[in-house]
C-alpha positions, 0 to 999 in steps of 0.5 A: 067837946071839952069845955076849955075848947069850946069856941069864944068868938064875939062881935060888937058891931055899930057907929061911932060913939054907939056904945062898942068901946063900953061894952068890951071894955064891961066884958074885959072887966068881967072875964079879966084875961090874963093875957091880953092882946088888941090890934089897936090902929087908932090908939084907943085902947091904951090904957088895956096894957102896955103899947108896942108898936113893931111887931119883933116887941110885940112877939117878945113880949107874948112869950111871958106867962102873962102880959096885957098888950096893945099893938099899935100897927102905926099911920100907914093903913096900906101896910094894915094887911101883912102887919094883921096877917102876922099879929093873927099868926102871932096869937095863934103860936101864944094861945091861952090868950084874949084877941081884941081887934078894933075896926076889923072892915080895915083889914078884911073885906066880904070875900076876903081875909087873911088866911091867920085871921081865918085860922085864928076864927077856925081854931082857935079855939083849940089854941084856947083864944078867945077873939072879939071884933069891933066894926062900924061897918059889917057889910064890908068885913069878912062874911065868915067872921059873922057866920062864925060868931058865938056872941053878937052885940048890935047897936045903932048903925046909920046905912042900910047895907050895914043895917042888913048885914047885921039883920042877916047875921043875928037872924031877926027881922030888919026893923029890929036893927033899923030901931036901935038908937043911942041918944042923949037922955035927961039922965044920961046916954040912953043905948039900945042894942040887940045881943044874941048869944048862939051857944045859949040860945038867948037873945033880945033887945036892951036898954042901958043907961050911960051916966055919970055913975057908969052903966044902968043893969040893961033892961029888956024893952020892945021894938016898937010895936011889938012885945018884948021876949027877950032873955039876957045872954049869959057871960055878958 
């Protein structure tokens, strides 16, 4: 398999306010796609690109060389499913591309996606896009999308149906994600997540900082009780 087609499929899963946004956003400045699109219902990703709000300006759009895009789907959640279909349909015919989708439990469920969205986590990678997905609540989203995953970052959840769907999908004990905590800190908010990257091989459980200055460098700590073994995922 050629390098270019290898698959790039990433998953940032936790609470509110536990620490997603900041860690696409990390991603995004490292790897600095030149082409660019988020399905963004809640309209938290604006300032990634330029805001369309109809699918026809959203296609026009995406026949330029390059473009940095945020689809806003509009209020009416009923209507999330056949507007999610054709934004999958639509990054799949760009290609050469990064697809961020934010709160995929809207749009999917466990035993249940659109057939795009499928397509789009299948192959993809042929197509050369590279899908991350964000999610408060992964027991409720589409079981293939975790299974399917090349990179998982998990932090703080607050239910343990989502606790164990994610135990499950990183293949680690429960209490490794029943332990995750973002809290507030005398230097700042102090997050702990566990990563696991499955083409690598590493995996483990870190500890950053968010203060004023931006992020601290993650640094590996132990769940308690135990030793710390973890190995830094690469391209994070």
């Amino acid at each position: 398999m050629a390098a270019t087609n290898q698959p790039r499929i990433r998953a940032y899963i936790g609470a509110t306010g536990s620490g997603k946004g900041v860690s696409v956003r990390e991603h995004l400045r490292a790897t600095q796609p030149a082409r660019l699109v988020v399905w963004d219902p809640q309209q938290e990703w604006g300032e990634l690109g330029r805001r369309v709000s109809t699918m026809a300006e959203l296609c026009r759009a995406m026949q330029g060389p390059a473009w940095r895009l945020v689809y806003h789907p509009g209020a009416d959640a009923k209507a999330f499913g056949d507007r999610f279909d054709l934004f999958c349909r639509a990054v799949y015919a760009a290609g050469d591309c990064t697809a961020l989708v934010e709160e995929l439990a809207d749009v999917t469920s466990p035993s249940w996606a659109p057939p795009s969205w499928g397509r789009l986590n299948t192959s993809g990678r042929h197509r050369g896009v590279e899908v991350i997905a964000c999610t408060q609540s992964p027991a409720y989203v589409d079981k293939k999308f975790l299974g399917g995953c090349t990179y998982i970052r998990c932090f703080t959840l607050r239910q343990t149906p989502h606790k164990r769907a994610m135990a499950s999908a990183l293949g680690v004990p429960f209490e490794e994600v029943d332990t995750l905590q973002t809290v507030e800190a005398p230097g700042g908010v102090e997050i702990t997540f566990y990563e696991r990257d499955f083409r690598s091989g590493d995996q483990g459980r870190y500890r950053v900082t968010l203060g004023k200055r931006g992020a601290s460098a993650p640094v590996a700590v132990a769940r308690p009780g135990t030793a710390s073994t973890g190995r830094r995922a690469r391209g994070t």
